[in-house]
C-alpha positions as CSV (number, residue, x, y, z in Angstrom):
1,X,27.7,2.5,-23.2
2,X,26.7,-0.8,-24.6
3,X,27.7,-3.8,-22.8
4,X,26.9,-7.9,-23.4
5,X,24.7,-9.7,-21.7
6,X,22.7,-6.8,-20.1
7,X,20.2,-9.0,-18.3
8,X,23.2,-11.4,-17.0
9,X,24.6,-8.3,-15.4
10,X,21.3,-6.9,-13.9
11,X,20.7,-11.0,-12.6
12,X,24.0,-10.4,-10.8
13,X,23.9,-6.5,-9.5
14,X,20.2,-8.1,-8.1
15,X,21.8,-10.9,-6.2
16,X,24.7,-8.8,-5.0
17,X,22.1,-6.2,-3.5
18,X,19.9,-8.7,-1.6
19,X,22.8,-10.6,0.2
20,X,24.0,-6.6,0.9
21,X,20.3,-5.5,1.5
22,X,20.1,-8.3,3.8
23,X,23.0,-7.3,6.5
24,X,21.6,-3.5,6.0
25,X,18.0,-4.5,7.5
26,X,19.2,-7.5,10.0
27,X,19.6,-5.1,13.5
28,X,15.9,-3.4,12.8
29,X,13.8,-6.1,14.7
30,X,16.6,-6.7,16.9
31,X,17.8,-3.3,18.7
32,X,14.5,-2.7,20.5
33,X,14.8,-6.0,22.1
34,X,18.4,-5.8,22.9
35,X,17.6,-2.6,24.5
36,X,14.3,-2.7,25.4
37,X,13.7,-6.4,26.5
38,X,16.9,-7.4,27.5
39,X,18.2,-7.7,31.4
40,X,19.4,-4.1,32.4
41,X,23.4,-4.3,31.9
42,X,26.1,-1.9,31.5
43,X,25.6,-2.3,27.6
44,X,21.9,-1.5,27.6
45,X,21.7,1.0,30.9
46,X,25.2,2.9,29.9
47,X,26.3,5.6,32.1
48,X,22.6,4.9,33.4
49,X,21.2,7.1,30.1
50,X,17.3,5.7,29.5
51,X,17.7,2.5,27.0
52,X,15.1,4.5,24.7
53,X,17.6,7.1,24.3
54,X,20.9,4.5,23.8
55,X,18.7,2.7,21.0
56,X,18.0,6.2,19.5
57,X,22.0,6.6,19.4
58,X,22.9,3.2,18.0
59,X,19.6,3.4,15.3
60,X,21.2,7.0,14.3
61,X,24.9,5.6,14.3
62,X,24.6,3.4,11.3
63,X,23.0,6.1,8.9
64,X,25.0,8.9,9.8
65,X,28.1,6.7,8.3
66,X,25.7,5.9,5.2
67,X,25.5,9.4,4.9
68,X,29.3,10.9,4.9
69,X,29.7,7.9,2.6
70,X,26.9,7.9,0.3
71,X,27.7,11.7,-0.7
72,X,31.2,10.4,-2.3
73,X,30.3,7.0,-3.1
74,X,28.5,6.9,-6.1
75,X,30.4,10.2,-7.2
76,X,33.3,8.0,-6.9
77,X,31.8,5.4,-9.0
78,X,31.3,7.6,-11.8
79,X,35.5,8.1,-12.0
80,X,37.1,4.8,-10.5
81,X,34.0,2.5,-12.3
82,X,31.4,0.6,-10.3
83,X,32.9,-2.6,-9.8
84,X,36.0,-1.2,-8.0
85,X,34.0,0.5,-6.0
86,X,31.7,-1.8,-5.2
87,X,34.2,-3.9,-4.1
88,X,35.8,-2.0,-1.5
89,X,33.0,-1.0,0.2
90,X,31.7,-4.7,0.3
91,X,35.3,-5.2,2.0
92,X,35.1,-2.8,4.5
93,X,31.5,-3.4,5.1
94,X,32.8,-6.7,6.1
95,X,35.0,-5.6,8.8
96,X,32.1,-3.5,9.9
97,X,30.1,-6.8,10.9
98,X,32.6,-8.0,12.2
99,X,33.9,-5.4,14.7
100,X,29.6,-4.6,15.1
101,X,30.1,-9.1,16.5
102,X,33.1,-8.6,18.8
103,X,31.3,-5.1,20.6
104,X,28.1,-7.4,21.3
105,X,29.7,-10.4,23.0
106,X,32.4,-7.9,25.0
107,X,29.1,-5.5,25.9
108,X,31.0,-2.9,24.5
109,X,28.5,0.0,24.1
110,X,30.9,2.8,22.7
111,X,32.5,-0.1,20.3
112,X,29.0,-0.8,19.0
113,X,28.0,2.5,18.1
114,X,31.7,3.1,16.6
115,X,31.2,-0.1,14.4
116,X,27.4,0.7,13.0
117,X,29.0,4.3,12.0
118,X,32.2,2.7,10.2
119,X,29.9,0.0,8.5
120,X,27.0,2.6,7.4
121,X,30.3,4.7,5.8
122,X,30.1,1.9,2.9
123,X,27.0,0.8,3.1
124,X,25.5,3.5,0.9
125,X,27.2,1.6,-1.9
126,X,23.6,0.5,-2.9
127,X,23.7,4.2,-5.1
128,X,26.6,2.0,-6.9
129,X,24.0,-0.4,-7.9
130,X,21.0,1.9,-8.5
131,X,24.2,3.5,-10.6
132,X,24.9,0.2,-12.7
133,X,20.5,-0.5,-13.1
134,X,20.9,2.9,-15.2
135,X,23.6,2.2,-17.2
136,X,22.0,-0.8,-19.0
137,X,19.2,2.1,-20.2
138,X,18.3,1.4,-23.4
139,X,19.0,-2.0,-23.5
140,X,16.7,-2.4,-20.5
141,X,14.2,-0.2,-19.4
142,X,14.6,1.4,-16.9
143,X,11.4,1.8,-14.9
144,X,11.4,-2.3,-15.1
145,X,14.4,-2.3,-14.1
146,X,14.5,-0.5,-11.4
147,X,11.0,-2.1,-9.9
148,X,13.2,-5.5,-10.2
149,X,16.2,-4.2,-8.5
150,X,13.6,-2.6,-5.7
151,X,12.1,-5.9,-5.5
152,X,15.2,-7.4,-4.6
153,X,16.1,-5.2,-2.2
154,X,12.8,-5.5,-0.5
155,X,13.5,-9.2,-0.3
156,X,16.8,-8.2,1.3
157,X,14.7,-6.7,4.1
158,X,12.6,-9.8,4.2
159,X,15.6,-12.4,4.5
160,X,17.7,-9.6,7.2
161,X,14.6,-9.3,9.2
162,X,14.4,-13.3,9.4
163,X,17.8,-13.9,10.0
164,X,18.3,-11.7,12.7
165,X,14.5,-12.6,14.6
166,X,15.0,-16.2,14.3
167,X,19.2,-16.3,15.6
168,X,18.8,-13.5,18.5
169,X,18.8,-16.1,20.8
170,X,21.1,-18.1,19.7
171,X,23.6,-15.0,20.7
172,X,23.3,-11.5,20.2
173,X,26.4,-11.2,18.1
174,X,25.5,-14.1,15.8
175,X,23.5,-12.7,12.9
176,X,26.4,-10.2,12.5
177,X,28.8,-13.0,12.0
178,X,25.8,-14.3,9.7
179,X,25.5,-10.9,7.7
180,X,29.6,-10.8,7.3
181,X,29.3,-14.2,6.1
182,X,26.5,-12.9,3.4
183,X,28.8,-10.0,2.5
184,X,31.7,-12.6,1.2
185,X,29.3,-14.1,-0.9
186,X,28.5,-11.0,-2.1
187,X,32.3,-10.2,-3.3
188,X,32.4,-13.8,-4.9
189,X,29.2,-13.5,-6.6
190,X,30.4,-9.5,-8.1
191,X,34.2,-10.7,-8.9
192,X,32.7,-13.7,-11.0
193,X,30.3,-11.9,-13.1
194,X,30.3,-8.6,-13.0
195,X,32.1,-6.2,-15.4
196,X,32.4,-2.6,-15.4
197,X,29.4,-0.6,-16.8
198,X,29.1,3.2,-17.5
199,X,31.4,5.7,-18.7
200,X,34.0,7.2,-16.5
201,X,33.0,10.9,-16.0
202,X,35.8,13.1,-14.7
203,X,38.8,12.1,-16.0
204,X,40.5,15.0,-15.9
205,X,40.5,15.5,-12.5
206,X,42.2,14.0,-9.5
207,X,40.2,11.5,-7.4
208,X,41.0,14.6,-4.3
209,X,39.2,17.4,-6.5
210,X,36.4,14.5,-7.6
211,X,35.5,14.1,-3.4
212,X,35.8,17.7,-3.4
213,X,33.6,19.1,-5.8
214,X,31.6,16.2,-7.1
215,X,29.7,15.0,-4.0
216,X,26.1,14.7,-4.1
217,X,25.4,17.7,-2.4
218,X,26.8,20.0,-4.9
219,X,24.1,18.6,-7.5
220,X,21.3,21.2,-5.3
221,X,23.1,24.0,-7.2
222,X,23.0,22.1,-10.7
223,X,19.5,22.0,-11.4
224,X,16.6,24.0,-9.4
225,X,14.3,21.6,-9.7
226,X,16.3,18.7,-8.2
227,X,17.0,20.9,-5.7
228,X,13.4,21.6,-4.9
229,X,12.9,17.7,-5.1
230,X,15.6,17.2,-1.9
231,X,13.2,19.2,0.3
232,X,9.9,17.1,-0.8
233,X,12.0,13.7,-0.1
234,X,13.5,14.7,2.8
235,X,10.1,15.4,4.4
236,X,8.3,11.7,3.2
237,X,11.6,10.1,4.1
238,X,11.5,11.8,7.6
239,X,8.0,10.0,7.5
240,X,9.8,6.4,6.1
241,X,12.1,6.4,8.9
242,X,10.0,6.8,11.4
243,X,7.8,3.9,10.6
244,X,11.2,1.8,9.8
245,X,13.2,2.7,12.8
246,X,9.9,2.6,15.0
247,X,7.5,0.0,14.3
248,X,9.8,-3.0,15.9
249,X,8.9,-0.6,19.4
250,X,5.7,-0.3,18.4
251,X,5.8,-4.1,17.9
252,X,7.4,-4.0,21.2
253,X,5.2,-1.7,23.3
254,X,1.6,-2.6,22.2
255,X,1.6,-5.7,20.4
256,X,4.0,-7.0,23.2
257,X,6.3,-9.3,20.4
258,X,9.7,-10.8,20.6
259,X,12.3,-10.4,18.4
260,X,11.0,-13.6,16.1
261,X,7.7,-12.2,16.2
262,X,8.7,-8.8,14.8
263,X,11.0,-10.6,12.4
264,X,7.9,-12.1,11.0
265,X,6.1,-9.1,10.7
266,X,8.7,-7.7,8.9
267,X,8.9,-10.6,6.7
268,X,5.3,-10.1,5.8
269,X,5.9,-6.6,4.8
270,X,8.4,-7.4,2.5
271,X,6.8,-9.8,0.5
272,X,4.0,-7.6,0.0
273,X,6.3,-4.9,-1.2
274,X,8.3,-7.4,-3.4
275,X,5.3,-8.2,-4.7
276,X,4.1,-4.9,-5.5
277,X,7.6,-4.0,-6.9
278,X,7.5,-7.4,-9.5
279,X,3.9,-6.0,-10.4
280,X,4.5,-3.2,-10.9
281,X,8.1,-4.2,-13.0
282,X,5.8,-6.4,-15.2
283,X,2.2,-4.2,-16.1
284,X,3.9,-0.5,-15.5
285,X,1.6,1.7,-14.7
286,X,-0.8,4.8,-16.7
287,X,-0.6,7.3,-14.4
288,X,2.2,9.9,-14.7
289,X,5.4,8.9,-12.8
290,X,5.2,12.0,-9.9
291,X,1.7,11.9,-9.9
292,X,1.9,8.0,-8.8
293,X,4.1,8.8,-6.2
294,X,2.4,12.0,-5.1
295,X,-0.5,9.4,-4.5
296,X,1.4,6.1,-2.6
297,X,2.7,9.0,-0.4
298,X,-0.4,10.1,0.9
299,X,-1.5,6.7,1.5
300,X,1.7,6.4,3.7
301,X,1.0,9.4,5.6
302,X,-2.8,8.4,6.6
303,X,-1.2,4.6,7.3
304,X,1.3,6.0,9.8
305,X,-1.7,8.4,11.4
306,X,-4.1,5.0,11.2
307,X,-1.3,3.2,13.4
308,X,-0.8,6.0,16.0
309,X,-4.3,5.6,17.0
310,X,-4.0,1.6,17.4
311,X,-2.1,1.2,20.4
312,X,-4.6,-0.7,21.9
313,X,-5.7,-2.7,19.1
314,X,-2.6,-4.7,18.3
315,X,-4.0,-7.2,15.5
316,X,-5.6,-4.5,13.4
317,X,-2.0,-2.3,13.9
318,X,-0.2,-5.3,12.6
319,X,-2.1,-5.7,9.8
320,X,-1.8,-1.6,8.5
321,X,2.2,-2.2,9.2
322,X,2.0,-5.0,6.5
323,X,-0.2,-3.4,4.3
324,X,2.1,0.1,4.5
325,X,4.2,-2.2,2.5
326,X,2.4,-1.5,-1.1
327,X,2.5,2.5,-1.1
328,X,5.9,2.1,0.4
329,X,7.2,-0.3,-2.8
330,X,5.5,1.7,-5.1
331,X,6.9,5.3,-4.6
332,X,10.8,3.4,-4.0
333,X,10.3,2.3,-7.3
334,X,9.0,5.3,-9.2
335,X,10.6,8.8,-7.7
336,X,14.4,7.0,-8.5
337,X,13.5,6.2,-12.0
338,X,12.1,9.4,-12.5
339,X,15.2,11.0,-11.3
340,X,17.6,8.8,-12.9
341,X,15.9,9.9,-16.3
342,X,15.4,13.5,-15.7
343,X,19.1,14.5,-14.4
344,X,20.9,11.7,-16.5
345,X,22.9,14.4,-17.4
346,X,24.4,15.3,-13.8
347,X,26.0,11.2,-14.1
348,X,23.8,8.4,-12.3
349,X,26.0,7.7,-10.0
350,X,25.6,11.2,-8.0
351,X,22.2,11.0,-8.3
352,X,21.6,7.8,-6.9
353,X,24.1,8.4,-4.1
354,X,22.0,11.8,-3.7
355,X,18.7,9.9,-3.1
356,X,20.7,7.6,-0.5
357,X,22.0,10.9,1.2
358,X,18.6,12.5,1.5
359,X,17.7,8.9,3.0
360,X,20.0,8.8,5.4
361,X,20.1,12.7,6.4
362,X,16.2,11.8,7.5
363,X,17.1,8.3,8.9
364,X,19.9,10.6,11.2
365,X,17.3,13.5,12.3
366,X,14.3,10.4,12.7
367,X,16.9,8.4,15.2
368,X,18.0,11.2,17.5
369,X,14.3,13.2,17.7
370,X,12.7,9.9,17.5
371,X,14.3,8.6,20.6
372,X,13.8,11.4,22.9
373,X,9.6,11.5,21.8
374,X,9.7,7.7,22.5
375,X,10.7,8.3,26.1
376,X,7.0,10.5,26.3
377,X,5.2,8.1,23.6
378,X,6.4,6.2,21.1
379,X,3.2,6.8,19.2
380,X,4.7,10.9,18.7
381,X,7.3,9.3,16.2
382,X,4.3,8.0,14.0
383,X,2.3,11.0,14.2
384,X,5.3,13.1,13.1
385,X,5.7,10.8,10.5
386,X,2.5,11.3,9.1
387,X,3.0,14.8,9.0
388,X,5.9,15.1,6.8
389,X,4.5,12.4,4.6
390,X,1.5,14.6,3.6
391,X,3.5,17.6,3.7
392,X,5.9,15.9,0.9
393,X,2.8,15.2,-1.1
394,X,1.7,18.6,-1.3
395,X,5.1,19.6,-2.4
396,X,4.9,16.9,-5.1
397,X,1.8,19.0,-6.4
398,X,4.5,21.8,-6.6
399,X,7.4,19.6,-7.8
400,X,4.7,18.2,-10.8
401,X,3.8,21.6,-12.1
402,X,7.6,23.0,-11.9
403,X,8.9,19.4,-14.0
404,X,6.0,20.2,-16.6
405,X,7.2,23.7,-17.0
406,X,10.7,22.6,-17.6
């Protein structure tokens, strides 16, 4: 499906997804301080559980809504159309915020890990927008494309991170309000220039029997070789999340940082990844696409086992997190092109939301596991991160030969 103004349209899915992108990566240099550094509370110490283990619950919280949405979301997409999907998740990702605000200043612990689970149910709508990237194939390519739309996102994690370091003391509930304020600027920006894009798959079925049998899971018994992809990405993103979800404690820990501190750190990270993503958009790259990302994901696994062993050099630790950055930018931005290209056929929108799911699955099993090795050493989450980044590697070997095959 042709549409006008192709680049237009990919200008405004970019700036929807970094004002989104933004809210989405706000709480990560924020919770281990809240729980961590803060004065012990009936918020932070409830029913007297270790605040290790309440940060693992609230960290798993949010992606565990993420992933009962993102398994419907972007199948959704494919029947309703993008833009009226994407607007009523940015709605009730809204409320989320807001709700996420009110449980902070009332010290509400069961309220705030109810309101990260309701927002991360339509927070996966960034599969809708990976969705739309696709549709403008060929009148943009895709690979550049999607490096752009990665770089954006990646600025979304710088800006969050920022936000949320630098207003922390002004109030703990304050860069919510801030992020729910950023996702009404997101609505105004995708009801002024965004149209619909794609065609509309399954039409002849009602929107019950589309939830039913055209989530993302059911795409592991379409294709065998997808399905052998799920298991390799769930291992590296296993890996991803436990550097995300644990570096600020790390930060925390070892480097002994503040929230603004960490916020900066995170800022630097995300401008080398944006970087790498624009490069990468611009020159392409030679190498075959799994075989580039088979590569960047063994760098990530020895960066996460280089940081393990730096708990008591803080400066050089800091400086690996920022690097980790480039590997990290450059595999985001291959494996979905790849995919969106090789199962075209199974509708973009349930393969994007599929890539979120497998995401968010890990980010789920990283959070809970992750808190209770953090209570012996936090440096076990890293180490365990490595693992299954070089195990995912080694299954891209196998992935690389079974794709050449087919």
């Amino acid at each position: 499906m042709n549409v006008s103004h192709p680049k237009l349209i990919l200008l405004t899915v970019c700036l929807v997804a970094l004002m989104s992108t933004a809210g989405v990566a706000m709480p990560y240099p924020i919770l281990a301080p809240i729980f961590v550094n803060s004065a012990p509370d009936a918020f932070n110490h409830f029913l007297g559980l270790p605040p290790k283990l309440l940060l693992g619950l609230a960290l798993a919280a949010n992606p565990l809504g993420i992933l009962l949405g993102s398994t419907l979301i972007g199948a959704l997409s494919d029947r309703l159309g993008r833009r009226r999907v994407l607007t009523g998740t940015l709605l009730l990702t809204f409320a989320g915020y807001l709700l996420t605000a009110y449980a902070l200043w009332s010290r509400w612990y069961l309220l705030f890990v109810l309101a990260r689970f309701v927002t991360g149910l339509t927070e996966g709508n960034v599969a809708v927008a990976r969705a739309i990237v696709a549709d403008l194939h060929p009148q943009l390519d895709r690979t550049r494309s999607f490096a752009i739309l990665n770089a954006v996102l990646y600025t979304g994690w710088l800006v969050g991170p920022l936000i949320g370091g630098l207003t922390l003391p002004l109030g703990e509930a304050v860069p919510f309000l801030l992020a729910a304020g950023a996702i009404l600027l997101c609505l105004a920006v995708l009801l002024a220039f965004l149209p619909e894009t794609g065609e509309r798959m399954h039409q002849d079925q009602s929107l019950l029997q589309v939830m039913r049998g055209q989530h993302s899971f059911r795409l592991l018994s379409a294709d065998p070789l997808l399905a052998r992809l799920f298991w390799m990405q769930l291992a590296f993103a296993i890996g991803v999340n436990a550097f995300y979800e644990f570096y600020p404690l790390w930060l925390v820990e070892y480097a002994r940082l503040d929230s603004r501190g960490i916020a900066v750190v995170t800022a630097l990270m995300c401008v080398l990844m944006t970087s790498a993503s624009v490069l990468l958009g611009k020159l392409g790259h030679k190498r075959a696409p799994l075989e580039l990302a088979r590569i960047n994901a063994a760098w990530v696994a020895l960066g996460l086992l280089g940081l393990s062993l730096l708990a008591d050099l803080p400066w050089p630790g800091i400086g690996l997190i920022v690097l980790l950055g480039v590997p990290l930018a450059i595999y985001n931005a291959i494996l979905p092109s790849w995919c969106s290209e090789r199962f075209a056929n199974l509708g973009q929108g349930s393969v994007m939301g599929l890539l979120t799911t497998i995401f968010c699955v890990a980010n789920v099993l990283v959070a809970l596991l992750g808190s209770v090795l953090t209570i012996l050493d936090t440096r076990l989450v890293l180490v365990l991160g490595a693992l299954t980044c070089g195990l995912a590697a080694g299954w891209l070997q196998g992935v690389i030969r079974e794709a050449a095959e087919a």
